[in-house]
DRENDO-1510 file (C-alpha; in Angstrom, 1 decimal, always signed):
<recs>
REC; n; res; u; v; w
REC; 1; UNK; -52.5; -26.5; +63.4 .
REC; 2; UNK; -49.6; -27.6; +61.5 .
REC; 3; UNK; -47.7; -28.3; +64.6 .
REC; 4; UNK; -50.3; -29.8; +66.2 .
REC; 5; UNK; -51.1; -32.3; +63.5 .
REC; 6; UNK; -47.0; -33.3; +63.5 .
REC; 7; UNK; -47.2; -33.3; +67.0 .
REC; 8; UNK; -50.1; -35.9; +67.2 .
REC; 9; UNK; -48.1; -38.4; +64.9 .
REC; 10; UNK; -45.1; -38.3; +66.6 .
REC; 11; UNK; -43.3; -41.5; +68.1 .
REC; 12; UNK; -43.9; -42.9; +71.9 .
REC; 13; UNK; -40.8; -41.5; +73.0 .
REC; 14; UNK; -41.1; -38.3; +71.6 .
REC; 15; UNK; -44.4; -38.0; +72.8 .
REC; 16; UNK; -42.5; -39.0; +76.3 .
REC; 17; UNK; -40.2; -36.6; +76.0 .
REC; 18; UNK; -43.3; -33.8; +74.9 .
REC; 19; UNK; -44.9; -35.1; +78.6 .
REC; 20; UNK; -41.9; -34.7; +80.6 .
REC; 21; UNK; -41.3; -30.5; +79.4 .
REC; 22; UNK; -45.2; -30.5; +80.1 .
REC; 23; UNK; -44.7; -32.1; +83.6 .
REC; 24; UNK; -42.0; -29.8; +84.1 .
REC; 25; UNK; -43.9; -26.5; +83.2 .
REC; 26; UNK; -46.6; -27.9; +85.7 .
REC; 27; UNK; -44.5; -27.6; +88.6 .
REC; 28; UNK; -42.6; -24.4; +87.4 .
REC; 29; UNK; -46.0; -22.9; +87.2 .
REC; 30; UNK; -47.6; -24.1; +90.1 .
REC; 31; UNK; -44.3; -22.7; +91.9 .
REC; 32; UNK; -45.1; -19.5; +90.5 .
REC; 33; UNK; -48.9; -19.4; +91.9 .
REC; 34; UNK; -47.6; -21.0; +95.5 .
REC; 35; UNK; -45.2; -17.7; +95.1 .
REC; 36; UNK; -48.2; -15.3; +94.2 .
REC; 37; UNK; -50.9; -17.3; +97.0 .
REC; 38; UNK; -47.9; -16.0; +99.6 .
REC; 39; UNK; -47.4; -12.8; +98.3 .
REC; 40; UNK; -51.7; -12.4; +98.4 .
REC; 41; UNK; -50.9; -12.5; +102.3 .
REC; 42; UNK; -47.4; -11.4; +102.4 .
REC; 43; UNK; -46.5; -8.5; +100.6 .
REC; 44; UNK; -43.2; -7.7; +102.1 .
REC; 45; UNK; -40.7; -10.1; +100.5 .
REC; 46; UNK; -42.8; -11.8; +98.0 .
REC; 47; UNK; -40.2; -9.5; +95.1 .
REC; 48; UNK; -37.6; -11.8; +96.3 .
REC; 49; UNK; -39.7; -15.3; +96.3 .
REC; 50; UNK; -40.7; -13.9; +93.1 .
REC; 51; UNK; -36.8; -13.8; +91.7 .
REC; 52; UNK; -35.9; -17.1; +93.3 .
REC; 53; UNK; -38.1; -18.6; +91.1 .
REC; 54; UNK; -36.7; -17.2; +87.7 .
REC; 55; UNK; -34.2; -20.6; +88.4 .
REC; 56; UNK; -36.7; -23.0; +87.8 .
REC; 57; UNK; -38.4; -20.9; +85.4 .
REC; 58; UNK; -34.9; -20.8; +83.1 .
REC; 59; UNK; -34.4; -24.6; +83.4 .
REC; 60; UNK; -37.7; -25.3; +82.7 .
REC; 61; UNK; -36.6; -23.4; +79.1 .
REC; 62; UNK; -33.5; -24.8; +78.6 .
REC; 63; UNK; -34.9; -28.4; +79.1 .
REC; 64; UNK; -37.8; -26.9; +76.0 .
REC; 65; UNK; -35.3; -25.8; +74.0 .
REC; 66; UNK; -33.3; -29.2; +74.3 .
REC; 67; UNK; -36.4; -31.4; +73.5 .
REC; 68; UNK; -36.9; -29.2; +70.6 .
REC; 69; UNK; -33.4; -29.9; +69.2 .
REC; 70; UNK; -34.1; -33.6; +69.1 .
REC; 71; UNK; -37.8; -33.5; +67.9 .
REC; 72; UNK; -38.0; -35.0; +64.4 .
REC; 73; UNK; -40.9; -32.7; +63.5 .
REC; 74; UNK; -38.0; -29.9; +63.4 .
REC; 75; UNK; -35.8; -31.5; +60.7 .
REC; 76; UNK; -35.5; -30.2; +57.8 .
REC; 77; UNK; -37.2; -32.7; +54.9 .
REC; 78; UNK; -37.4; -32.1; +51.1 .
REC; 79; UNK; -40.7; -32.6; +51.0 .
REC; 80; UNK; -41.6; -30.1; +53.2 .
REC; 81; UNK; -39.1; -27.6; +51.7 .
REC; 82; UNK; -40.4; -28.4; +48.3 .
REC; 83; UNK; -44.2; -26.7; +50.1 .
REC; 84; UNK; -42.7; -23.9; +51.6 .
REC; 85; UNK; -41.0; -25.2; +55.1 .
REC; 86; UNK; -37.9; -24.5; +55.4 .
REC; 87; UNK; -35.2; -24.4; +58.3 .
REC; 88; UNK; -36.7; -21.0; +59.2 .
REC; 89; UNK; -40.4; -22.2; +59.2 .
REC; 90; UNK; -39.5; -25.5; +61.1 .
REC; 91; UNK; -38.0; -23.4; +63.9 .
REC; 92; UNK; -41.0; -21.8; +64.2 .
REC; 93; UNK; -43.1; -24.7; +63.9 .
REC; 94; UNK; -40.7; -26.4; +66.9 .
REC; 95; UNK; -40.9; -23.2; +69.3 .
REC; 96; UNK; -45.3; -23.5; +68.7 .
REC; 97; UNK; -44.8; -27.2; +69.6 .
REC; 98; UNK; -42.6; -26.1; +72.6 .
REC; 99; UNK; -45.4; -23.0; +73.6 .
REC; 100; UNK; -48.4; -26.0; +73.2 .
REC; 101; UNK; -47.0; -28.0; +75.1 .
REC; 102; UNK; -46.2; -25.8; +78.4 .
REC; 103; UNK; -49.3; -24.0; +78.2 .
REC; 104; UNK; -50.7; -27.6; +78.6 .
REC; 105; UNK; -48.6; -28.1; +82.3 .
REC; 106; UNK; -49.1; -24.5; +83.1 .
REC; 107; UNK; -53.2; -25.3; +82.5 .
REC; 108; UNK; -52.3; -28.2; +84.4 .
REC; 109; UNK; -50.8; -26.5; +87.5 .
REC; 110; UNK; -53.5; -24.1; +87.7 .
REC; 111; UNK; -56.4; -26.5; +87.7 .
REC; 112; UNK; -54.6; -28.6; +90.5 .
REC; 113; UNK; -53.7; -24.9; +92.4 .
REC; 114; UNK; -57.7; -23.9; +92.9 .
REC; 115; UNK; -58.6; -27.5; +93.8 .
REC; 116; UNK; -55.9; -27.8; +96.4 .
REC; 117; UNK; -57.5; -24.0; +97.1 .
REC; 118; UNK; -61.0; -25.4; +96.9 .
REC; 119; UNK; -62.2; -23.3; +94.4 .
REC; 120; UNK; -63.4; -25.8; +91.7 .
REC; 121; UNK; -65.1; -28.7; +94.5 .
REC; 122; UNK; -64.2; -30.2; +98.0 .
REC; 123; UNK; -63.0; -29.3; +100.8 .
REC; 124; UNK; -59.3; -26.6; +100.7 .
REC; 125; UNK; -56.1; -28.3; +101.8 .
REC; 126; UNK; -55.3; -27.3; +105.4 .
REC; 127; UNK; -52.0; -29.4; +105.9 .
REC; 128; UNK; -48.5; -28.4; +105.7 .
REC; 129; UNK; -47.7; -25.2; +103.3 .
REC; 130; UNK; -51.4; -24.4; +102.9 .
REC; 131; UNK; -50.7; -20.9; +103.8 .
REC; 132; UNK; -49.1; -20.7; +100.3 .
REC; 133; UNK; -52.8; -21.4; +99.1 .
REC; 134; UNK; -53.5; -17.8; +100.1 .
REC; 135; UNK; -57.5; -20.1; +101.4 .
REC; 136; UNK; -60.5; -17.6; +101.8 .
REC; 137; UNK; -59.0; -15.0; +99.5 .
REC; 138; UNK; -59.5; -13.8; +96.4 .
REC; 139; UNK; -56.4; -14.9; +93.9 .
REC; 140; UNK; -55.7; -11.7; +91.3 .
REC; 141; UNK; -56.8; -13.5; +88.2 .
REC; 142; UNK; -54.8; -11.1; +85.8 .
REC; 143; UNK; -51.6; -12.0; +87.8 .
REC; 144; UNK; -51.9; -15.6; +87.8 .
REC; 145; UNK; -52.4; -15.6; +83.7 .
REC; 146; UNK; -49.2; -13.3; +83.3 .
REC; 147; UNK; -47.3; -15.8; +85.8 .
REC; 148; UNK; -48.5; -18.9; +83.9 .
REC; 149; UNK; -47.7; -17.6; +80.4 .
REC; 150; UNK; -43.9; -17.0; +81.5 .
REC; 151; UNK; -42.9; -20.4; +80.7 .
REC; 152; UNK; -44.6; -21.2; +77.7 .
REC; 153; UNK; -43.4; -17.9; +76.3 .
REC; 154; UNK; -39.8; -18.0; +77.5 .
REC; 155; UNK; -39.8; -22.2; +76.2 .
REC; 156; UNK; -41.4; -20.9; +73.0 .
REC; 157; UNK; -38.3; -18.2; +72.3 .
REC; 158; UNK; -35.4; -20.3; +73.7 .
REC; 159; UNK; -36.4; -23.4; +71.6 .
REC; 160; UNK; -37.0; -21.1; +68.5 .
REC; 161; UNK; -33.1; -19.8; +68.9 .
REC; 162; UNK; -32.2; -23.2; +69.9 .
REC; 163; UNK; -33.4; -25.1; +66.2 .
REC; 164; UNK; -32.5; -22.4; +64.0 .
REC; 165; UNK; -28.7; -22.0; +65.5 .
REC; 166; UNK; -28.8; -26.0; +65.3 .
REC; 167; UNK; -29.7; -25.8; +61.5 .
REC; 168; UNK; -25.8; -25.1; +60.1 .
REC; 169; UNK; -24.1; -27.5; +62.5 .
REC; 170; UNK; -26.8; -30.4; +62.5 .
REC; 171; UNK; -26.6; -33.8; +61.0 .
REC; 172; UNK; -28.2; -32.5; +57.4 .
REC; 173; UNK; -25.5; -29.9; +57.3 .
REC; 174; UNK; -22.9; -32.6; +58.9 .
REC; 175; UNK; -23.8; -34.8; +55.3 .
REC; 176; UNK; -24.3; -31.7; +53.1 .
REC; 177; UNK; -20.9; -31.0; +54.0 .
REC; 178; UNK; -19.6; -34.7; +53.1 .
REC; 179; UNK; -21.0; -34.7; +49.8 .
REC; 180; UNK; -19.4; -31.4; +48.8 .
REC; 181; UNK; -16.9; -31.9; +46.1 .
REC; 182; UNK; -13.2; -32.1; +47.2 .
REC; 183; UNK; -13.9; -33.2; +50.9 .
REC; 184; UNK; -13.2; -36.9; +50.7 .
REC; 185; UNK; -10.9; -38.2; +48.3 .
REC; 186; UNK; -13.5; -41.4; +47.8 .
REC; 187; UNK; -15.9; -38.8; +45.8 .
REC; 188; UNK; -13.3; -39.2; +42.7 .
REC; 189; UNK; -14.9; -41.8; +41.0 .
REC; 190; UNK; -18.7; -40.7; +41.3 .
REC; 191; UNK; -17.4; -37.8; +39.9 .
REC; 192; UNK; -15.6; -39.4; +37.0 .
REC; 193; UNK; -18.8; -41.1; +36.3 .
REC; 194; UNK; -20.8; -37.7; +36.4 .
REC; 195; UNK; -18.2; -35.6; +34.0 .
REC; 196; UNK; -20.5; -35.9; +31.1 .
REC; 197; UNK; -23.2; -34.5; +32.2 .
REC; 198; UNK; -21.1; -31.8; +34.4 .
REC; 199; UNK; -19.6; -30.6; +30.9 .
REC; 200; UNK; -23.1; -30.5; +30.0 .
REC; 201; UNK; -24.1; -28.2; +32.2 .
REC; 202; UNK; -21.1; -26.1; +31.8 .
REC; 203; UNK; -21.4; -25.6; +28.1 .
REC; 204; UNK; -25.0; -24.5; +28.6 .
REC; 205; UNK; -24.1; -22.2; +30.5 .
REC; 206; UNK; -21.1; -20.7; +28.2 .
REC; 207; UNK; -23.2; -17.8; +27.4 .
REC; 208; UNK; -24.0; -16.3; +30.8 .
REC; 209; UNK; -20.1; -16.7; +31.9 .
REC; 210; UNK; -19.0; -14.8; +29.2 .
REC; 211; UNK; -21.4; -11.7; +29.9 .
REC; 212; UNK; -19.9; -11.7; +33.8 .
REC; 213; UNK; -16.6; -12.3; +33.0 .
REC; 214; UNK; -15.7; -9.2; +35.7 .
REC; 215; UNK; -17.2; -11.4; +38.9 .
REC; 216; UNK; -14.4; -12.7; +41.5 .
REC; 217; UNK; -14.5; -16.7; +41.3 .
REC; 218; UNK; -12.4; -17.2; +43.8 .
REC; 219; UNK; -13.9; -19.5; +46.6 .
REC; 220; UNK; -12.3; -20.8; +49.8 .
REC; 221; UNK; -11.0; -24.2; +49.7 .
REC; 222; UNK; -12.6; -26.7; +51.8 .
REC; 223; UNK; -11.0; -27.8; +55.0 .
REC; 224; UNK; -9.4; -31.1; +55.1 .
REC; 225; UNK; -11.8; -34.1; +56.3 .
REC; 226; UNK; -9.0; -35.1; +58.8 .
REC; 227; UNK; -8.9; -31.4; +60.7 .
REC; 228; UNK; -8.9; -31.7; +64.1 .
REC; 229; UNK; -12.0; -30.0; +65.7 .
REC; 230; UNK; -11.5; -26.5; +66.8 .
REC; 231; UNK; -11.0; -26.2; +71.0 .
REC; 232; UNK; -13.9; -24.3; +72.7 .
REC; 233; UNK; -12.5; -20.8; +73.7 .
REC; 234; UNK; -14.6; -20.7; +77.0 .
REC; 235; UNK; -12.1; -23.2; +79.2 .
REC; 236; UNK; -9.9; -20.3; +80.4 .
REC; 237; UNK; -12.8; -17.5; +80.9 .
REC; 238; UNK; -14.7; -20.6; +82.8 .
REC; 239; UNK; -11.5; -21.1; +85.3 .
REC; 240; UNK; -11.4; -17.7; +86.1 .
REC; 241; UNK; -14.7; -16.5; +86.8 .
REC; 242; UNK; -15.0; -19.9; +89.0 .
REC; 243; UNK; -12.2; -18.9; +91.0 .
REC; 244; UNK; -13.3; -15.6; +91.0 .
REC; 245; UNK; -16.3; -17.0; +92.8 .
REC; 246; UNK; -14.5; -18.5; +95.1 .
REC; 247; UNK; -12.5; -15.4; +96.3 .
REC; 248; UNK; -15.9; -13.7; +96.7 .
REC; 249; UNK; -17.0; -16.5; +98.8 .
REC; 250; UNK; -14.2; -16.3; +100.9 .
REC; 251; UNK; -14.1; -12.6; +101.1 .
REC; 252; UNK; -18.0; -12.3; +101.5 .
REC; 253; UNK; -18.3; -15.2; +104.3 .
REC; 254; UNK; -15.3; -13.6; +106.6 .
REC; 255; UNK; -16.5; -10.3; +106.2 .
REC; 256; UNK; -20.7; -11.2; +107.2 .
REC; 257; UNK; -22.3; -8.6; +105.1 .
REC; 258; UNK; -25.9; -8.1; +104.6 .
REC; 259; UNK; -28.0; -11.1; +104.7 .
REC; 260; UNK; -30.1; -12.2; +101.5 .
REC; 261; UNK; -33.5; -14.6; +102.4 .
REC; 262; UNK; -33.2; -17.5; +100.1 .
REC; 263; UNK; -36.2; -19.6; +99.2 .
REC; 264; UNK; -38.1; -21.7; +101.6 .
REC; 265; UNK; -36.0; -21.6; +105.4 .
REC; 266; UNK; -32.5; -21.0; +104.3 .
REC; 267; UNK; -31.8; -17.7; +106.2 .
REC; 268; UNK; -28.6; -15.3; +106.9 .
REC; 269; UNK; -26.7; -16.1; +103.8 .
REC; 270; UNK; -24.5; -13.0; +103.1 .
REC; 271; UNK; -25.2; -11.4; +100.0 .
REC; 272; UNK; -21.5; -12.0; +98.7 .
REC; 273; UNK; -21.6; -15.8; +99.0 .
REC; 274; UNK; -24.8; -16.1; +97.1 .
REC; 275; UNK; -23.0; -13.8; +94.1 .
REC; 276; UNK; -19.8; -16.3; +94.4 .
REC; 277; UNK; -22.0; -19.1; +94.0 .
REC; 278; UNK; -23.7; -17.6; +91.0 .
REC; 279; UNK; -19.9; -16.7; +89.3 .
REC; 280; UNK; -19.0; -20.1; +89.8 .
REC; 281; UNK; -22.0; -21.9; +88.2 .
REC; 282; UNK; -21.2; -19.3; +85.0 .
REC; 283; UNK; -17.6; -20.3; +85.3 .
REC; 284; UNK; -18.1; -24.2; +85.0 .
REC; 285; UNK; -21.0; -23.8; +82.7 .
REC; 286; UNK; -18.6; -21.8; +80.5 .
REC; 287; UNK; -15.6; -24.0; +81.1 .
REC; 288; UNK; -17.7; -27.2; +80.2 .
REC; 289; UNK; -17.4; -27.6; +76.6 .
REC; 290; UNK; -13.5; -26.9; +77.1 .
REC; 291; UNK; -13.3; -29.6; +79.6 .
REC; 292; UNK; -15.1; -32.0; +77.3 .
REC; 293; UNK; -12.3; -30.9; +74.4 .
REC; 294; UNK; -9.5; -31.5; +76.7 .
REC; 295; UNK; -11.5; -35.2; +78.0 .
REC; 296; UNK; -11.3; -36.1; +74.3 .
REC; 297; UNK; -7.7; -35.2; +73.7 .
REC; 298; UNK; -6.4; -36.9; +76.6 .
REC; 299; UNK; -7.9; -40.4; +75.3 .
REC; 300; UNK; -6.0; -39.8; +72.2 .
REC; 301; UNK; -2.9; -39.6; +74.2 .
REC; 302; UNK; +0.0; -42.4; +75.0 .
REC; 303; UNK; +0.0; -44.4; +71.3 .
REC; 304; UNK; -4.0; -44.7; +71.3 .
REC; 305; UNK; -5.7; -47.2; +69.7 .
REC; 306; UNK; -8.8; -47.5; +67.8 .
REC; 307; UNK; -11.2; -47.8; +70.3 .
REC; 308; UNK; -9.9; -44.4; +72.5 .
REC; 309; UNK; -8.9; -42.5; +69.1 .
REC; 310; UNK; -13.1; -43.0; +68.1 .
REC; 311; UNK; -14.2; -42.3; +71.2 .
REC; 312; UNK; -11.6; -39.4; +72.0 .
REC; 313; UNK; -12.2; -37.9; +68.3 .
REC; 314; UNK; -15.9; -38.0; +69.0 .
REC; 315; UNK; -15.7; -36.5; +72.1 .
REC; 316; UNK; -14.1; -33.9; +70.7 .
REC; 317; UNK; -16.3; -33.0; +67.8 .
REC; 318; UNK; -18.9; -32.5; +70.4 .
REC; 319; UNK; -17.5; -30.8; +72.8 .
REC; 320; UNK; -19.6; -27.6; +72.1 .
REC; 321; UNK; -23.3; -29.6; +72.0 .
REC; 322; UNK; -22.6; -31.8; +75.0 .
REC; 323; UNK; -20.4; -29.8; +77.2 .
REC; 324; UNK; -22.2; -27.1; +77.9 .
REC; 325; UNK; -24.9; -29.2; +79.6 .
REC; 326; UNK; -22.6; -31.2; +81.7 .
REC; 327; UNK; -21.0; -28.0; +83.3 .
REC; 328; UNK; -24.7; -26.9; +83.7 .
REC; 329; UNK; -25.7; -30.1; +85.1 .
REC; 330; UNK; -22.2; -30.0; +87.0 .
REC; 331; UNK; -22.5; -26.5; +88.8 .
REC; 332; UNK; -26.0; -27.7; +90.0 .
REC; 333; UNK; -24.9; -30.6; +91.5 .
REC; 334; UNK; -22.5; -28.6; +93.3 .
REC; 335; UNK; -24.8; -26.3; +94.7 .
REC; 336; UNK; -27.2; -29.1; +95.9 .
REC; 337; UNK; -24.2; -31.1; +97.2 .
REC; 338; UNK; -22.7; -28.0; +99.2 .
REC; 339; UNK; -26.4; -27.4; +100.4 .
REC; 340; UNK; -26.7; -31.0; +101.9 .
REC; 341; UNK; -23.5; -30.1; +103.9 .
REC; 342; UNK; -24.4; -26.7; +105.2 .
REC; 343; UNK; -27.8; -27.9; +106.2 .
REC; 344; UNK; -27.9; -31.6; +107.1 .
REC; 345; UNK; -30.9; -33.5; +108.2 .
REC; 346; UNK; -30.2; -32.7; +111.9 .
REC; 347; UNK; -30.2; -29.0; +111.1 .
REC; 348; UNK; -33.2; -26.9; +112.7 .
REC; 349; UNK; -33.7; -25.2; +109.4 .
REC; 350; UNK; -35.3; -28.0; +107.2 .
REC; 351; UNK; -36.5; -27.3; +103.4 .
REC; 352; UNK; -39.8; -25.7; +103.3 .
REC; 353; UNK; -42.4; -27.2; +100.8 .
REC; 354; UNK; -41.3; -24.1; +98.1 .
REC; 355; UNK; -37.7; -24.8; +98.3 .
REC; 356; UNK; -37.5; -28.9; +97.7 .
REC; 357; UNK; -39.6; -28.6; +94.8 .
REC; 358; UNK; -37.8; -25.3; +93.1 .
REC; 359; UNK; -34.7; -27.6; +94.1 .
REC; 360; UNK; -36.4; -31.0; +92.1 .
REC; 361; UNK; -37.4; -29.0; +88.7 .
REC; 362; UNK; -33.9; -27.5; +88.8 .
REC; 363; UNK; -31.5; -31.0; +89.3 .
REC; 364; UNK; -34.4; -32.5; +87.2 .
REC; 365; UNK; -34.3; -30.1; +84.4 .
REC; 366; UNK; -30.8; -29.9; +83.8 .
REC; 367; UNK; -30.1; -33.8; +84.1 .
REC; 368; UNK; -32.9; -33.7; +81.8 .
REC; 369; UNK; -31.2; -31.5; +79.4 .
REC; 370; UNK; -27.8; -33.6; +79.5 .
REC; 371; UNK; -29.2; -37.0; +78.5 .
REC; 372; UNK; -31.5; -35.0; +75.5 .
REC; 373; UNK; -27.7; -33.7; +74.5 .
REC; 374; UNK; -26.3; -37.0; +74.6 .
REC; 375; UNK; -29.1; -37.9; +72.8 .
REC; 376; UNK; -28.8; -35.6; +69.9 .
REC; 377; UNK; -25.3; -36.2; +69.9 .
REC; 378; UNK; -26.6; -39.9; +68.7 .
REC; 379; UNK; -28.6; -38.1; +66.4 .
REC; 380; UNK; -26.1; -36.4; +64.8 .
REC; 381; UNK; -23.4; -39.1; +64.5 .
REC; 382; UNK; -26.1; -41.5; +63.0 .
REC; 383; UNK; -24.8; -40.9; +59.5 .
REC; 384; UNK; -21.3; -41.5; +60.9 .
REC; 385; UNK; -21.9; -44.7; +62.4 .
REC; 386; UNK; -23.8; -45.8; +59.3 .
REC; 387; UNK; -21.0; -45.4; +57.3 .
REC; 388; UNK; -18.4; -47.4; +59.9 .
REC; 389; UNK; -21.2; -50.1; +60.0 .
REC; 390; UNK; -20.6; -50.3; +55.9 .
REC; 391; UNK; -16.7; -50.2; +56.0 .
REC; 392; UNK; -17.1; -52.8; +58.0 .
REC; 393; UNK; -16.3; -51.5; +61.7 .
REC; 394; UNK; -17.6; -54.3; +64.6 .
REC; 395; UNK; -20.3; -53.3; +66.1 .
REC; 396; UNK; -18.6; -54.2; +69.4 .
REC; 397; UNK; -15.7; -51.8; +68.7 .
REC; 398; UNK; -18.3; -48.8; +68.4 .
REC; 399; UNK; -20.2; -49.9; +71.9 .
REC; 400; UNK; -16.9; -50.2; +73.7 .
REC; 401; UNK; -16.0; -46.6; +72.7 .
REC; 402; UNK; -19.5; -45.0; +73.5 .
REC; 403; UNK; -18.9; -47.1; +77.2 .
REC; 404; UNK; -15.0; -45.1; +77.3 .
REC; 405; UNK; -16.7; -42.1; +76.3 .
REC; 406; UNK; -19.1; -42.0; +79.4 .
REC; 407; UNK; -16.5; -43.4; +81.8 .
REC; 408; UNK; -14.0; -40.5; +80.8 .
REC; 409; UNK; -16.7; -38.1; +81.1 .
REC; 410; UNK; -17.8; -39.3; +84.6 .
REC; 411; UNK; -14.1; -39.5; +85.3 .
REC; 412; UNK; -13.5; -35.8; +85.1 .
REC; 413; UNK; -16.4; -34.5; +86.3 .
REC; 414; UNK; -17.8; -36.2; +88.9 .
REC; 415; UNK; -14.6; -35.3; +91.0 .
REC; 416; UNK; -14.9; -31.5; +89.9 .
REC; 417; UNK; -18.3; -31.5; +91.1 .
REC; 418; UNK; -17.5; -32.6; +94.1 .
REC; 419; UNK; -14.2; -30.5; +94.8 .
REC; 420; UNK; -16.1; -27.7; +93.9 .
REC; 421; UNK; -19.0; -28.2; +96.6 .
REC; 422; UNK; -16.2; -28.8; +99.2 .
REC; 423; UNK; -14.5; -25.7; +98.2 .
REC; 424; UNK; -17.7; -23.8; +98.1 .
REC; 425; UNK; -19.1; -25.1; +101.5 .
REC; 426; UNK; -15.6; -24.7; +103.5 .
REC; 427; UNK; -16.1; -20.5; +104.0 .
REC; 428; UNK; -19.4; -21.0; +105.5 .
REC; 429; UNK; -18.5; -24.1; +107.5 .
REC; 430; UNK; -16.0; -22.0; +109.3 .
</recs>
């Protein structure tokens, strides 16, 4: 009820945001009952429809689990700490909103399933991929409930691990962290001001430190406010699982192999390809956030000045939240790009109705998930920006970096995305 009510109150664009993962777990579900109407009439094969789908099904989650990062009902407020919500309750609270609101598409795509079947009034559909509709028989009830309750489930789990690994590195922990004693050197006066009532506190508590005189006080120091941020680790395992992929590809498409049916009317794809394809989309996914690192450092090259040393020192510190997305987003693009080569428009083997939707909630979903990173990146930084704002930092000089930050960005990667969907198209062009 609780996460209803802050649902309810919510702003326009988070209640846009709440519509589009709805939208979304409309069409993942009513891809998963088009996939159950075939198998009704088709039992051979419908396993392998069935596992096709598990794509859509996982971006359908990962876009969740964003929106749930960036919903302001999952913040942690003192308030609501003060009654008993913590970190660990909000999580929960964000992965019910996330659960709520899929079950509301998946209701969705199973009202407009049995009218297009004409189960609930009018007339069935009888044009093109009404065989998927399994018309004139009886749709296993059970099946379809268990199919529908795999996305709110999954959303419901991924966006409850998603807010409460968010909680130590989010923008309350960012400013937790900047108020901490010893981390910036302009904290010396405020506490000069504050001594008195510090040696209060201190001589009240004389009496406990003497009776546990025999506990360790040593503490770790706090790292320096000007510490680089740490490099993602992932860059070099990324680059060699993508060209792993790649030899596989080769290998696989020179050899034939046994042919795997892939959704809709691609047919006669070797088995190998399909599992270099899938090693290189882990590869760039993995080698994203070290890409974004390495983006960042190279503005800060060649005597930088202010503009490219914010925007390269920004990019930097959120490498790990934004680059994963982009190497997500870029190993998708990829795969659709190297699709559109292998089968033009003038090929004889056009998408089927199954396979251009699967193929929209998956490019939609993940571009999805990159702008609701970028977005929570702005979140993050808010307190940042605030702060240049009062030092007295133009506010032209912090719009021109955010403009070099997306231009370096589309710099690296839109030519990676397309050199790998050449690379990845050339065996099976051959």
């Amino acid at each position: 009820m609780l996460a209803l009510r802050l649902g309810r109150g919510g702003h326009a664009l988070v209640q846009a945001r709440r519509l589009l993962v709805a939208a979304a777990s409309a069409g993942v579900g009513f891809l998963l009952l088009c996939t159950l109407g075939w198998a009704v009439d088709h039992p051979a094969g419908s396993a392998v429809r069935l596992l096709w789908s598990l794509v859509p099904v996982v971006a359908a989650a990962q876009f969740a689990a964003a929106v749930g990062r960036t919903d302001p009902g999952a913040r942690a407020r003192s308030g609501l700490s003060a009654v008993g919500l913590g970190p660990a309750r909000l999580s929960v609270l964000a992965a019910a909103s996330a659960a709520v609101t899929c079950a509301l598409g998946s209701a969705v795509a199973l009202l407009s399933f049995l009218h297009l079947r004409g189960d609930l009034a009018g007339a069935p559909y009888t044009g093109e991929g009404a065989e998927l509709l399994a018309p004139g028989r009886p749709l296993p009830l059970g099946a379809a409930l268990m199919l529908l309750a795999v996305v709110p489930v999954l959303a419901g789990v991924t966006t409850w691990y998603a807010v409460r690994a968010a909680g130590p590195d989010g923008a309350g922990a960012a400013r937790s962290r900047a108020a901490a004693p010893g981390t910036a050197p302009g904290r010396a006066s405020s506490s000069a001001t504050t001594a008195p009532s510090a040696s209060a506190s201190a001589s009240a508590s004389a009496d406990e430190d003497e009776t546990d005189t025999e506990r360790p006080r040593t503490a770790a120091p706090p790292p320096p406010p000007s510490a680089a941020p740490t490099a993602p680790a992932g860059l070099p395992w990324g680059i060699a699982l993508t060209a792993a992929g790649f030899a596989i590809e080769t290998y696989a498409s020179r050899g034939g192999g046994t042919a795997l049916p892939l959704p809709g009317r691609f047919d006669g794809s070797p088995a190998g390809v399909l599992a270099g394809w899938s090693l290189t989309a882990v590869g760039l996914a993995l080698a994203g956030p070290g890409l974004t690192h390495l983006c960042g450092l190279l503005l800060q090259t060649v005597r930088p000045g202010a503009v490219r040393l914010l925007a390269g020192r920004m990019l930097m510190t959120e490498a790990h939240r934004v680059g994963r997305p982009l190497g997500v987003l870029c190993a998708v693009l990829s795969g659709v790009f190297a699709a559109a080569t292998l089968y033009g428009p003038g090929d004889e083997r056009p998408f089927g109705p199954l396979t251009a939707l699967g193929a929209t909630l998956v490019v939609g979903c993940t571009a999805a998930t990159a702008l609701m990173a970028a977005l929570e990146s702005r979140q993050t930084r808010a307190a940042l920006i605030d702060s240049l704002y009062r030092l007295g930092a133009p506010a032209a000089v912090l719009r021109t970096a955010a403009v070099v930050r997306t231009v370096a960005l589309l710099a690296l990667f839109a030519p990676l995305t397309w050199a790998v969907a050449a690379l990845a198209a050339v065996p099976l062009t051959r």
